[in-house]
N, C-alpha and C positions, 0 to 999 in steps of 0.2 A: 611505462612511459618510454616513448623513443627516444635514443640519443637527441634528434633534431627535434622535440616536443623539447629536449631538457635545452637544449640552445637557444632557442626563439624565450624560453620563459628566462633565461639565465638573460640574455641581452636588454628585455623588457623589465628584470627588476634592476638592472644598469642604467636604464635611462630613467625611470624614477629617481633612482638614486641621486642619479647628477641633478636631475629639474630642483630634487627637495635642499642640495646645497647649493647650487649654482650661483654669484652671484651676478643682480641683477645691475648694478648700478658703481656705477669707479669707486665710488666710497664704500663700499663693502670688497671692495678685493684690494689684499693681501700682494705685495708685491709690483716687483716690475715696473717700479715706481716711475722711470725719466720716461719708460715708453706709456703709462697713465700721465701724467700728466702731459707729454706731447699730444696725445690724443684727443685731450682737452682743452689743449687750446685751438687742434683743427676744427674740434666739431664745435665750438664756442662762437668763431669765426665764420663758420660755414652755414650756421644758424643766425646769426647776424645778416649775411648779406643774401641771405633767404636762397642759398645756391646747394646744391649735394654737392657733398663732403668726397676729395680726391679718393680717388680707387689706393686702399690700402694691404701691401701685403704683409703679410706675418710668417716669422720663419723661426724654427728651432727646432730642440728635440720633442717625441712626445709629451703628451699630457702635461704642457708647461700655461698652458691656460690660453691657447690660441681661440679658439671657438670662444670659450666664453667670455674673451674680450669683443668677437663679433658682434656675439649676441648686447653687449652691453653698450656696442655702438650702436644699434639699431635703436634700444630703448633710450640712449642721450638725448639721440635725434630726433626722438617722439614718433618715427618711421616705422615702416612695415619691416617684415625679414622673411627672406627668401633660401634656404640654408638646402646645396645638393655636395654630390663631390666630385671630385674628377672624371673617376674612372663609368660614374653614370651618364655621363652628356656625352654620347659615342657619337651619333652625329648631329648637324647642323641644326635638325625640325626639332631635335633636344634641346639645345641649345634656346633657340626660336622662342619655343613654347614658354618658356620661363621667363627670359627677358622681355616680351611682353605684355606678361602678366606683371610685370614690376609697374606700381604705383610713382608720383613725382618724389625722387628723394629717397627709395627704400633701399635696404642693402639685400645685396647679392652676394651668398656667403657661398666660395669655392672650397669646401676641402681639397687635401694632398692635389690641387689645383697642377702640381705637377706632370699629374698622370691624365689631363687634356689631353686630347692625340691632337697633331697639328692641324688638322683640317679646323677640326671646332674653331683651334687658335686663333686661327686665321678669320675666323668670323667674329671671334672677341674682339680685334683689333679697333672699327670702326664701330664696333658696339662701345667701347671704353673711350674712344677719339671722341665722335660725332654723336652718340648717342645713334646711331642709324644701324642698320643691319639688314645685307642685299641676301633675299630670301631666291632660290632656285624653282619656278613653275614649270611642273613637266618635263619632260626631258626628250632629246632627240630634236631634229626639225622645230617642233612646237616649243622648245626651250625656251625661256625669258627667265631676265631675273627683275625681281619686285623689290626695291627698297621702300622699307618700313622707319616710321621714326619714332624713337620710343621713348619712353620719360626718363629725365635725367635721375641717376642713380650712383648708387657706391658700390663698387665690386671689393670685395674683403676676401683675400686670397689667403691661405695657410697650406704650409709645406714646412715638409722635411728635411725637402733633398733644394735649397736654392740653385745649386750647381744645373738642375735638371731644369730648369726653366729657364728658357729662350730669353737672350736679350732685347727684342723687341716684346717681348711679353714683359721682362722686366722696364723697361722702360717707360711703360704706361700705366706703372703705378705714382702716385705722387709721395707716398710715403713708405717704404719700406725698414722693417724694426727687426730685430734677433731678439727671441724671449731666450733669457740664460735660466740657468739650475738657481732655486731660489735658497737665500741662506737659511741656515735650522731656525735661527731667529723667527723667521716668517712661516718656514713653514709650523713652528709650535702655532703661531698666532691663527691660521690657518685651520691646525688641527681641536683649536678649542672653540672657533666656532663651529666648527661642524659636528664636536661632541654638545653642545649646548643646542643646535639644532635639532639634533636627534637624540637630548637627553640621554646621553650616555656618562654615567655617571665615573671621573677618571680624575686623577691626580695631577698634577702640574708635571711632577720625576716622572711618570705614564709616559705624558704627553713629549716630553723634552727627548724619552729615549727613544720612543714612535719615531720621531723628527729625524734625531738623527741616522735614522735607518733610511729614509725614507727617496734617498736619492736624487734630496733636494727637487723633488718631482709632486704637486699637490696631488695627482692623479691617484700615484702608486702611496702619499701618505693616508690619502682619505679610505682609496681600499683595503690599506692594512688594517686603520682603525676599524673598519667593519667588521673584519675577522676578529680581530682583538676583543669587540664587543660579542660576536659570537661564542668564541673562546667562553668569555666571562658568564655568558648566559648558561652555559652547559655545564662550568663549573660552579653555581649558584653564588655569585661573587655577589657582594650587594656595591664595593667599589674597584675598581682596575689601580691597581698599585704597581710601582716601579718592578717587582719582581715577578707580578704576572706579566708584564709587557714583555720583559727580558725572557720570560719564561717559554712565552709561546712564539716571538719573533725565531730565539734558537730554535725551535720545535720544526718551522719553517723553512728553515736555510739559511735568514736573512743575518748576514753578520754584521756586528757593530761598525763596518764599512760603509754598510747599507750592499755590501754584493750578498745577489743570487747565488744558486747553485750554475746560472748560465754562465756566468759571468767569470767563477772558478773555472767551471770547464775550457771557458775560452783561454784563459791565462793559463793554466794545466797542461792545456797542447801546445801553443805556441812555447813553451820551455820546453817540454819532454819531447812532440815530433820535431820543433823546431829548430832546437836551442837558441831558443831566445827571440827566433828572428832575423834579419826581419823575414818578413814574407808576404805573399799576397792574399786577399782576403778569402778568394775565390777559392784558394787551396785550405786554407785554414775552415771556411765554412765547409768545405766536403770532411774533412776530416771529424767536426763535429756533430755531421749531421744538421747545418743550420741554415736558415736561406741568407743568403750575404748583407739582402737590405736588412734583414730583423737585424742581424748583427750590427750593422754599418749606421743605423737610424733609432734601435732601442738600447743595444750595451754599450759600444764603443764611442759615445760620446761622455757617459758616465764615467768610464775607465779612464779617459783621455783626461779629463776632468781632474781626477784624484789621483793624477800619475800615476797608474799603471800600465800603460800603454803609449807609446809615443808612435806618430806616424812619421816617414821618413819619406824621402821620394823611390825609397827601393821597399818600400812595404811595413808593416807593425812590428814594433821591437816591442818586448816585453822592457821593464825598467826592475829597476833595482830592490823597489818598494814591491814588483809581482813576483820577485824571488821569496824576498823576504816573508810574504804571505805563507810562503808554505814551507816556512823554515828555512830554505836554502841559500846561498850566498854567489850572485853571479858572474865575479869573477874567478872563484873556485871552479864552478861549473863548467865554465867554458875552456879553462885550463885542464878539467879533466876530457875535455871532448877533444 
């Protein structure tokens, strides 16, 4: 089997995965509660006076459950769903095509919505204002442009990076929300129905130390539990108990912080190349071999989170508590530099 024969099957038993826990409806998801409930009472309201529901964007770190609150507004609404992502609507007749084909009322789901190039932008504007969208026939001499009117709709935006989207783009949403790191609390609650989903037979102490690993993130706790269940399958476990979780979490890297082995790495260099900091991220990513967004949009919010990292207006300081991880104390440190 080819590397790319093992990615296409690796991606596709990823979206089974998610479809068989996903949830479908506010009352089975787990967190995020002022932004579930805000949500319910837009689309409460907007089902009431029979109109689609304001264009909503959604913003945080990874896998904090942006998409599949999309998805769960589309089914409130009793609506269609229309789900692409940024970097595929390259130009306008993309764009076009899609919007549309959007039914009265469906949502239009942008992932990392961020990375629209602006031209497209430019043609969301008056798609999001007016519901209309001036289409370009031919070009040269024989140019015209054709406005079309299209049926009123919800655009549900999700991003990473809010910094990166235009304020006339932000502007044109009506409700805008930050999904934060969810507490272990939630996420246990989380991890037991998705073991009861997939009958996975696992202890409560299991569950509670999954969680705490888990970086407050459902994404990264649901696919530890799958490994964890794999784990157990190879070891003939008939249940997952506190000291197999413990046992194969270490096995993995992942430490009672809930950090990777990236995430040492990252704190590793900024003390050893850096001392300490600060510095910029751009130097810090070459020195690890990392790309700046992965760093900037997958670790460093985690880090920044659990104090390990503070940002400053001159670049990343490591803190006290990324000394201390690896035994060292740093104001000794810096005294011997």
């Amino acid at each position: 089997m080819s590397d790319e024969q093992k990615i296409v099957i690796s991606s596709n038993e990823e979206k089974n995965f998610d479809k068989q826990i996903r949830p479908n409806l506010f009352d089975d998801f787990i967190g995020q509660n002022e932004i579930v409930e805000s949500l319910k009472t837009y689309i409460t309201a907007a089902k009431q006076r029979e109109d689609a529901l304001d264009h909503i964007l959604l913003y945080g770190p990874p896998g904090l459950g942006k998409t599949t609150l999309s998805n769960i507004i589309s089914t409130e609404l009793d609506r269609g769903f229309l789900s692409t992502s940024g970097p595929v609507i390259s130009i306008p007749g993309d764009l076009s095509g899609m919007l549309t084909n959007l039914q009265d009322r469906d949502v239009f789901f942008i992932d990392e919505i961020h990375r629209v190039n602006t031209t497209v932008e430019e043609y969301l504007y008056s798609a999001m204002e007016d519901y209309k969208i001036d289409i370009l026939i031919d070009s040269g001499p024989n140019a015209r442009t054709v406005r079309i009117d299209l049926e009123p709709f919800t655009l549900v935006g999700a991003t990473t990076r809010l910094g990166n989207i235009s304020t006339p783009m932000r502007d044109r949403f009506g409700a805008i929300f930050r999904l934060d790191f969810y507490k272990k609390e939630e996420i246990f609650e989380i991890l037991k129905r998705t073991a009861s989903i997939l009958k996975i037979k696992i202890n409560d102490e299991a569950l509670i130390e999954i969680a705490g690993r888990s970086r407050g993130t459902p994404r990264i706790a649901n696919r530890v539990l799958r490994r964890v269940r794999d784990f157990a399958q190879v070891k003939n476990l008939k249940e997952i108990r506190l000291d197999d979780a413990k046992s194969f979490l270490n096995s993995i890297g992942i430490d009672k912080n809930g950090l990777e082995n990236m995430d040492r790495k990252i704190l590793k260099n900024l003390i050893v190349n850096y001392d300490g900091g600060p510095t910029g991220g751009k130097s810090l990513a070459i020195s690890i071999n990392e790309d700046i967004q992965t760093i900037e949009d997958v670790y460093e919010p985690y880090l920044i989170k659990k104090g390990f990292i503070e940002r400053t207006s001159r670049g990343r300081v490591a803190t006290d508590r990324a000394y201390r991880l690896f035994g060292m104390n740093k104001s000794r440190n810096k005294e011997q530099t």
